[in-house]
KEFIDREN-765427 format. One record per residue (C-alpha): x, y, z. Coordinates in Angstrom, 2 decimals. Example, Ala and Ser with C-alpha at 12.3 -4.5 7.8 and 13.67 -1.06 7.14 Angstrom:
2
east, north, up
12.30, -4.50, 7.80;
13.67, -1.06, 7.14;
END
This chain:
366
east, north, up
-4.37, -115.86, -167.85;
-0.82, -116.14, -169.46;
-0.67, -119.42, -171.88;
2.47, -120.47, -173.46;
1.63, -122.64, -176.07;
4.22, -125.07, -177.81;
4.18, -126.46, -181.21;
6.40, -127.97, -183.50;
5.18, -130.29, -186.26;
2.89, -129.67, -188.92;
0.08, -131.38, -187.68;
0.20, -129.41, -184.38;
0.53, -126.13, -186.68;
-2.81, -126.97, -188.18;
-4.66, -128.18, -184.48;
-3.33, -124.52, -183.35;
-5.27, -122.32, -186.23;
-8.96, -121.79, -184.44;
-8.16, -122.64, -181.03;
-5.08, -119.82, -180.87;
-7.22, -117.88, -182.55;
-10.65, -118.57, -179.63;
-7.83, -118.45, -176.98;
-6.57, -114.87, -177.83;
-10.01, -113.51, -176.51;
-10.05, -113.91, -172.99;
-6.19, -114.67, -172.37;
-2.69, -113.87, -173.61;
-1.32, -116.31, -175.68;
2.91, -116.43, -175.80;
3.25, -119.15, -179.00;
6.51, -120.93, -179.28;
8.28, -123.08, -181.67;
10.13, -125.76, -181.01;
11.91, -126.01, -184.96;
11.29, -129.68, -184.79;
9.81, -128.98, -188.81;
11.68, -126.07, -189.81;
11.07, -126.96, -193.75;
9.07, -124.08, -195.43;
6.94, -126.69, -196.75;
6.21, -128.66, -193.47;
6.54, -125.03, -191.16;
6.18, -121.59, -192.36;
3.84, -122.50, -195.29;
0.78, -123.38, -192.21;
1.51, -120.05, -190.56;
0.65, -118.27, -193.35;
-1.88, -119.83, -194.91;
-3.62, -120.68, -192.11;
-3.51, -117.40, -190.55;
-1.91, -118.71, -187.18;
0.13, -115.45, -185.34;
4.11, -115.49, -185.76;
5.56, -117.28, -182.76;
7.02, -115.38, -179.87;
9.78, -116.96, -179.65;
11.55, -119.94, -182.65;
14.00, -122.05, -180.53;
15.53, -123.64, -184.03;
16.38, -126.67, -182.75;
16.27, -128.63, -185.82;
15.93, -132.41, -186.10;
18.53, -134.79, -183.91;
18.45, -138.07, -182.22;
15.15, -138.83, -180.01;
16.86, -137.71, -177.16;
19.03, -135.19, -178.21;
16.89, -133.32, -179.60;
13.77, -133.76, -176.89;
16.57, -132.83, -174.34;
17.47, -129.53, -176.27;
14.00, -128.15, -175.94;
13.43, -128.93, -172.39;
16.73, -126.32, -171.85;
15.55, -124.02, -173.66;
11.51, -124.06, -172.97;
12.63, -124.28, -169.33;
14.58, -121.25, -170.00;
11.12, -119.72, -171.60;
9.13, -120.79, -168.72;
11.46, -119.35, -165.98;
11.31, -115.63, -167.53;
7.94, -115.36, -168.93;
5.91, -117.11, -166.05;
3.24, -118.45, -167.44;
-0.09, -119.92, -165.53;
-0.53, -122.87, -168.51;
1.44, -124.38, -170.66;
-0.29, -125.36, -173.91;
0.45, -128.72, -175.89;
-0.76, -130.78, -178.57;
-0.57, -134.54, -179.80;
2.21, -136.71, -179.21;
5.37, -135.21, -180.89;
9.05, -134.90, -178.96;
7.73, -130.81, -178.65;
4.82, -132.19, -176.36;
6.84, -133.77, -174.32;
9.70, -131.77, -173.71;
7.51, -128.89, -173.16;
5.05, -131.17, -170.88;
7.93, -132.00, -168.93;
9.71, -128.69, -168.51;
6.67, -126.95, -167.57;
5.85, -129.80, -164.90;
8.95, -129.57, -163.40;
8.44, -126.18, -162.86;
4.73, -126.65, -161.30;
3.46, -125.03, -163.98;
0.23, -126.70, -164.80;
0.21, -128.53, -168.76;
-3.04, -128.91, -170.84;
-2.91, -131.28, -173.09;
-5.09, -131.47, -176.65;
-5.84, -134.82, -177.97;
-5.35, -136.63, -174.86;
-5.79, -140.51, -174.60;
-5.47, -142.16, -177.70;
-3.60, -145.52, -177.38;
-1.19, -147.37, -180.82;
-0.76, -150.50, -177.22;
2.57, -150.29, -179.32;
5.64, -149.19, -177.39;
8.17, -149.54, -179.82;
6.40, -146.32, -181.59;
7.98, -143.41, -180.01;
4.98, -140.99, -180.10;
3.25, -143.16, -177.68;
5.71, -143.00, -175.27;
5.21, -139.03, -175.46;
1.54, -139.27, -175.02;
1.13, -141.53, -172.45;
3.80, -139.46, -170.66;
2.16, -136.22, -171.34;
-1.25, -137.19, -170.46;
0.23, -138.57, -166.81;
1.62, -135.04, -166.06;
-1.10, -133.33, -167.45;
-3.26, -131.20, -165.43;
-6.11, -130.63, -167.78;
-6.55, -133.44, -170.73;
-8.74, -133.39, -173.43;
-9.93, -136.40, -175.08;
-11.05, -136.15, -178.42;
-13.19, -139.44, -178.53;
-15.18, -141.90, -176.29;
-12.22, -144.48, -176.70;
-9.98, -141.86, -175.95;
-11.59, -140.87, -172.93;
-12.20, -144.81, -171.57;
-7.98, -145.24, -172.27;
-7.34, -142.59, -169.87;
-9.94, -143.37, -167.15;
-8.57, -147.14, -167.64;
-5.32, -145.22, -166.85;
-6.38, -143.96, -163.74;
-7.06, -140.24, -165.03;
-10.26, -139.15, -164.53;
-9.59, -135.47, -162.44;
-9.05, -132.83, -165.21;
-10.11, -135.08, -168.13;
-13.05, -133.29, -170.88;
-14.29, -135.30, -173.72;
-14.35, -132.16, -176.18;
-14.38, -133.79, -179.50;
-11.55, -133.41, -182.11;
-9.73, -129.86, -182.92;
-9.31, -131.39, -186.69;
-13.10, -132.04, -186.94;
-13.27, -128.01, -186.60;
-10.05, -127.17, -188.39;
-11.66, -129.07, -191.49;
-15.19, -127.83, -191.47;
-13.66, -124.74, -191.50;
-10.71, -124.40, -193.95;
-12.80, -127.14, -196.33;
-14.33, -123.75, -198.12;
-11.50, -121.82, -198.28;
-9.26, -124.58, -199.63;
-11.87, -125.30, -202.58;
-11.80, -121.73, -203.71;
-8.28, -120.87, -203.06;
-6.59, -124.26, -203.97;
-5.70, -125.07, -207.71;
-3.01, -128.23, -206.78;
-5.22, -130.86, -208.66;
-5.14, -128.67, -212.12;
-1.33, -127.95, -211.23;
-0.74, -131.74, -211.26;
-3.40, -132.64, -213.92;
-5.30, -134.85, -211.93;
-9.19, -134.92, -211.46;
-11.21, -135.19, -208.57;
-12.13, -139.43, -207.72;
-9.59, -140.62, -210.16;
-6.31, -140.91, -208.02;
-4.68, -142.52, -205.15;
-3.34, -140.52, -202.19;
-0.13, -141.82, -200.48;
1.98, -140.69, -197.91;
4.74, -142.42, -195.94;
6.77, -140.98, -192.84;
6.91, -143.35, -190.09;
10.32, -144.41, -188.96;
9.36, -148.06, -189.02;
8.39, -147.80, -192.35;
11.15, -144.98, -193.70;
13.67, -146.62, -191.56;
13.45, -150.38, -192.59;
14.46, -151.17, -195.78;
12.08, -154.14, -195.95;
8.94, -152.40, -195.18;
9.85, -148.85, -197.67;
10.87, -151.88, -200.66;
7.74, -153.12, -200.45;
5.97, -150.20, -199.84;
7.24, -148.81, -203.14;
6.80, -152.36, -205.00;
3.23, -151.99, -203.95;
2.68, -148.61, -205.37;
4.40, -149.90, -208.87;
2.12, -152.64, -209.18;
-0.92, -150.64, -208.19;
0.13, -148.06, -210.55;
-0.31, -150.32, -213.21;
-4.28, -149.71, -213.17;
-4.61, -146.04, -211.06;
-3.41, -142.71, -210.80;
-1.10, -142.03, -207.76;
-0.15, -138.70, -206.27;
2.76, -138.76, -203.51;
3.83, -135.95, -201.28;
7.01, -136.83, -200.14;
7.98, -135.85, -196.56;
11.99, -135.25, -196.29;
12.75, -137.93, -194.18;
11.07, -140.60, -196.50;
12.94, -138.64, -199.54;
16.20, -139.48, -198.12;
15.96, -143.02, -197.44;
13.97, -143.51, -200.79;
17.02, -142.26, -202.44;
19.52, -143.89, -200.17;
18.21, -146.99, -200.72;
17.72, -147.07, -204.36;
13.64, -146.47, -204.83;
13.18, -143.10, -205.56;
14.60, -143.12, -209.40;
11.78, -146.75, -209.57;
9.11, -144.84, -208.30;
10.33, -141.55, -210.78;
9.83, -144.01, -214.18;
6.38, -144.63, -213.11;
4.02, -142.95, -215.34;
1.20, -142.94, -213.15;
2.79, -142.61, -210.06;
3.35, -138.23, -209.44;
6.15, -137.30, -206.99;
5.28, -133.70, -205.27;
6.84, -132.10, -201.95;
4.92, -131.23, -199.07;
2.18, -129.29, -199.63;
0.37, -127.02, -197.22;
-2.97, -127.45, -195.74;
-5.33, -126.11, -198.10;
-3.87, -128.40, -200.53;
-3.48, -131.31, -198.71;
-7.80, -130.93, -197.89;
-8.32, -130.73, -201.35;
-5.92, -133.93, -202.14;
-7.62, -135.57, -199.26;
-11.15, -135.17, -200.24;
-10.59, -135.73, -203.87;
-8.97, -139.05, -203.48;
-10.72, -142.40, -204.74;
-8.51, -144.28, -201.49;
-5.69, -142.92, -199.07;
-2.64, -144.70, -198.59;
-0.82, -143.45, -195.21;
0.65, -143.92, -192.16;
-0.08, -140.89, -190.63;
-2.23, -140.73, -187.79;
-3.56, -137.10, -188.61;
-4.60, -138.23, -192.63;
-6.44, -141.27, -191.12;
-8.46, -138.91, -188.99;
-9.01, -137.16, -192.46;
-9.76, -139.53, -194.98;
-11.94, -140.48, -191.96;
-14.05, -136.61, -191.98;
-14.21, -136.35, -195.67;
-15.51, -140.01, -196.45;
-12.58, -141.54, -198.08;
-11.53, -145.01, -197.72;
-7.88, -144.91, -195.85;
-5.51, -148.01, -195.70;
-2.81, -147.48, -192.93;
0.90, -148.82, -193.92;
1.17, -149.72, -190.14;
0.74, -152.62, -187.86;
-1.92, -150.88, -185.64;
-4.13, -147.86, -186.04;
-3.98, -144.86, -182.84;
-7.29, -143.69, -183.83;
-9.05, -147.75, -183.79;
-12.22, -145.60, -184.02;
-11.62, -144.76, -187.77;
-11.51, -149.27, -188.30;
-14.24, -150.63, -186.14;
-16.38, -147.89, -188.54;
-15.34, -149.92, -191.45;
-13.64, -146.77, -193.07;
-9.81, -147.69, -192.28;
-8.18, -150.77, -193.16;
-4.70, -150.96, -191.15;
-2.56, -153.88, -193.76;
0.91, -154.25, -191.55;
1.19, -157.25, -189.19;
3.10, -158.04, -186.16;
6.41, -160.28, -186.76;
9.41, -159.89, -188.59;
10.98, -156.35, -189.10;
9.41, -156.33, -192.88;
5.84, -156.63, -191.86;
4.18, -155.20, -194.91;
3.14, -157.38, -197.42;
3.64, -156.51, -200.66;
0.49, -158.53, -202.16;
-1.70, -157.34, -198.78;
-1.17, -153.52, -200.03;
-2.13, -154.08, -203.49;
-5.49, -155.87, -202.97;
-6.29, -153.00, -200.88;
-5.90, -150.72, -203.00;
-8.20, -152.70, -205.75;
-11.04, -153.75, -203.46;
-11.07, -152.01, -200.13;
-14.61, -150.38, -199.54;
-16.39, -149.63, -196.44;
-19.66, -150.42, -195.99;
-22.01, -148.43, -194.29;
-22.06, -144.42, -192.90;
-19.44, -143.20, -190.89;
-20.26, -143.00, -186.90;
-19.18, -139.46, -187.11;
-17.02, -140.49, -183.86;
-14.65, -137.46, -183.68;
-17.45, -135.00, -182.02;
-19.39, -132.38, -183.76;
-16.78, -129.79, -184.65;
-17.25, -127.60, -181.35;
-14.06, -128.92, -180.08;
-12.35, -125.81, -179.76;
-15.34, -123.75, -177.92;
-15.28, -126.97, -175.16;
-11.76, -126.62, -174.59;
-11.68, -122.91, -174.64;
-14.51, -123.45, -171.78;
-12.83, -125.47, -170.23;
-9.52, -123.28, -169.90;
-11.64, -120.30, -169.21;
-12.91, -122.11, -165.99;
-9.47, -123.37, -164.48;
-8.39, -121.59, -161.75;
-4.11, -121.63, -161.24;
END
């Protein structure tokens, strides 16, 4: 079977690693990307480290408006999917690449599978769950990556196609968990030590975006900074508004607070499991704090992975109201007294994610 698989974003980059890899042995695999992260640090840095194959084809398409940019890649995946043919396209999470791809491809009749299928922010204003609950409605084969996941899409009205598989991270990080500790030396390059910092990472558009939310995001960390250790890999986007508004040079005098770019993978495991909490609003780190056994607090309104809260292992601090719904005081005790109580469910499956949906492909008929 030809597969044309589409990524990207970083996350998808790292979701792609084992099952590319597992795919490659019974099919041809023709990987494309999107440039929606064309940054060495958030791009090139997971293909190599990761081993992941060079992609076929790099349509550069850079970052835009929401529908500028979506639109560009539907022109030129459609153009893709016209001369290469393919029997299944191949697309992950909730990013404008999954989309445009999903849609391109379904236009065509070219059936779309679609990894981590079904989870649900019940938050429209979020733009990634528009693209996922649009995806998994044109979606041909969808694969869910937990029970709650699953009971969305059935609740939906998709049941035909639909294969509770477990989560592709579970695998990614049992796997690359032993190569990052041997390979990795970030915590000695920043002079931190394992347990005694805080992890933080902000990206979303509602909190990048609103000057409300990003002050008091950063008027959090100075205050918590005050009794712990901080490390923060800044993503681009939050860079730049950081700086427009006035908060990066703040967050700079900080003693305890350390400022890093993106790191890769590797890195980013051992900064995950080394952390005393996480501080995030990324879906994908919640999922992580959530595999390694470190307390996460999400710098959102709503969590897409609920799982990760009802477990007791993910506090989620914003609240519904006014644009600046992220309370300054809210973040801090948090920080200082969040702690879960009780073992984790181990909800995400058992790390076989990648040999179910590899089954599953290997079964479909075109």
């Amino acid at each position: 079977m030809k597969i044309i698989t589409v990524l990207g974003a970083r996350p998808q980059f790292i979701k792609a690693a084992l099952l590319s890899r597992e795919l490659r042995r019974n099919h041809r695999e023709i990987l494309v990307h999107t440039g929606q992260h064309y940054d060495r640090e958030l791009s090139n840095v997971f293909f190599e480290e990761l081993n992941i194959p060079q992609p076929d084809y790099n349509l550069g398409i850079g970052s835009a408006t929401q529908g500028k940019q979506t639109g560009q890649m539907m022109i030129e995946i459609e153009k893709l999917l016209i001369i290469e043919r393919p029997d299944l396209v191949l697309v992950y999470g909730d990013t404008n690449s999954t989309l445009a791809a999903a849609l391109a491809a379904v236009k065509l009749h070219v059936p779309v599978a679609h990894v981590e299928a079904g989870p649900r922010m019940f938050d429209k204003s979020v733009p990634e769950e528009i693209n996922r609950i649009i995806t998994d409605h044109i979606s041909t084969l969808l694969f869910a990556p937990t029970q709650i996941s699953l009971e969305n899409l059935r609740k939906e009205g998709l049941t035909r196609g639909v294969y509770l598989t477990g989560d592709v991270m579970l695998d990614n990080f049992y796997y690359f968990s032993g190569v990052a500790e041997k390979h990795s030396r970030i915590l000695e390059q920043i002079g931190l030590q394992k347990g005694k910092y805080i992890l933080v990472t902000v990206h979303r558009a509602r909190n990048t975006d609103i000057e409300g939310n990003l002050k008091n995001i950063c008027a959090a960390l100075s205050i918590i900074a005050k009794r712990e250790k901080l490390v923060f890999p800044v993503h681009p986007r939050t860079e730049k508004f950081l700086k427009q508004y006035g908060f990066w040079a703040d967050l700079e005098r900080e003693a305890n607070i350390t400022l890093i770019k993106p790191v890769g993978y590797l890195d980013m495991l051992v900064l995950t499991k080394g952390a005393k909490k996480i501080l995030t609003d990324s879906g994908g780190l919640q999922k992580e704090a959530y595999f390694a056994g470190v307390p996460c607090i999400t710098l959102d309104i709503t969590s897409g992975w609920p799982e990760t809260v009802a477990d007791g292992w993910n506090l989620v601090v914003g609240e519904c109201g006014d644009s600046s719904s992220l309370d300054i005081e809210k973040i801090v005790r948090a920080a200082f007294s969040f702690a879960p109580k009780g073992e984790r469910q181990m909800v995400f499956g058992d790390g076989r994610a990648v040999e179910k949906i590899c089954a599953a492909i290997d079964g479909f008929k075109c």
